[in-house]
N, C-alpha and C positions, 0 to 999 in steps of 0.2 A: 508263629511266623518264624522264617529261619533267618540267619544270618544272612543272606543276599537279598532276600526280600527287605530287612530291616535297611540294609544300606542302600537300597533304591529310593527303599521312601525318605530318609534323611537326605539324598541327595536333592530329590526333587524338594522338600520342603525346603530346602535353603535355597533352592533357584525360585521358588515359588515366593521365598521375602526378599531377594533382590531383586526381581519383578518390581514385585509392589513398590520396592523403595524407589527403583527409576520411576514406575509410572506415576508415583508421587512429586518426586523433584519436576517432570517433565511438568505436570500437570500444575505445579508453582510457578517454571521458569515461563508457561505461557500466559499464566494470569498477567506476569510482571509486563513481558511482549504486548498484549492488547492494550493495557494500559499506556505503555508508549507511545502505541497507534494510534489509538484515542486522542492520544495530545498532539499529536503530529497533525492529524486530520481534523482536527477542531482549528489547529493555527491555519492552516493550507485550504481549510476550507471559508476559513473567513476569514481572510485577505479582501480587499474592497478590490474591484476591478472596476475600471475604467477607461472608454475606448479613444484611439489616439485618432489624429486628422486621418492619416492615411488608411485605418480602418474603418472611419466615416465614410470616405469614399468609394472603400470597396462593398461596403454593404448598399451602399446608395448605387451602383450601378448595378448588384444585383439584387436588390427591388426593382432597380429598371427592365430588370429583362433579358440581360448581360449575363450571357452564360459563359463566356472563351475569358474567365480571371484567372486563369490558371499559371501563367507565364508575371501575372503582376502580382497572385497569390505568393509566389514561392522567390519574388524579389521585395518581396516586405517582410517575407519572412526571415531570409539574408539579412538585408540590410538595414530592416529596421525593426521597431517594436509595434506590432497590433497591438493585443492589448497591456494596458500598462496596470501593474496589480502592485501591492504593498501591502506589506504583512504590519499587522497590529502588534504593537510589543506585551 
């Protein structure tokens, strides 16, 4: 093998272990990420919810049959709370 041949492949075997050592660290930094997620989403998802008056009554008028809430939908959602939730400590 000559001298330019020798120095391609030294080149590439060093880009070839800085590869691996990124796809290593990346491949850490997103075990670390999921596990965050995990915990993020285990709190947010159990949060107890519970529905308020004024969303009693918009589900109660659309069981009735009441299809035009769309002007009363979107002033409860202004100005008040449908549903009220709370996170567990």
């Amino acid at each position: 093998m000559n001298a330019g041949a020798r120095r391609v492949q030294r080149v590439y075997l060093v880009l070839l272990r800085h590869t691996l050592a990124a796809s290593f660290i990346w491949g850490i930094n997103t075990l670390f990420l999921l596990d965050v997620l995990a915990h993020i989403a285990v709190r947010v998802l159990g949060c107890a919810c519970r529905s308020t008056d004024t969303y009693a009554r918009l589900e109660g008028r659309w069981g009735a049959g009441e299809r035009d809430l769309g002007d009363d939908v979107l002033a409860a959602r202004l100005y008040q709370r449908l549903p009220e939730s709370s996170l567990h400590p």
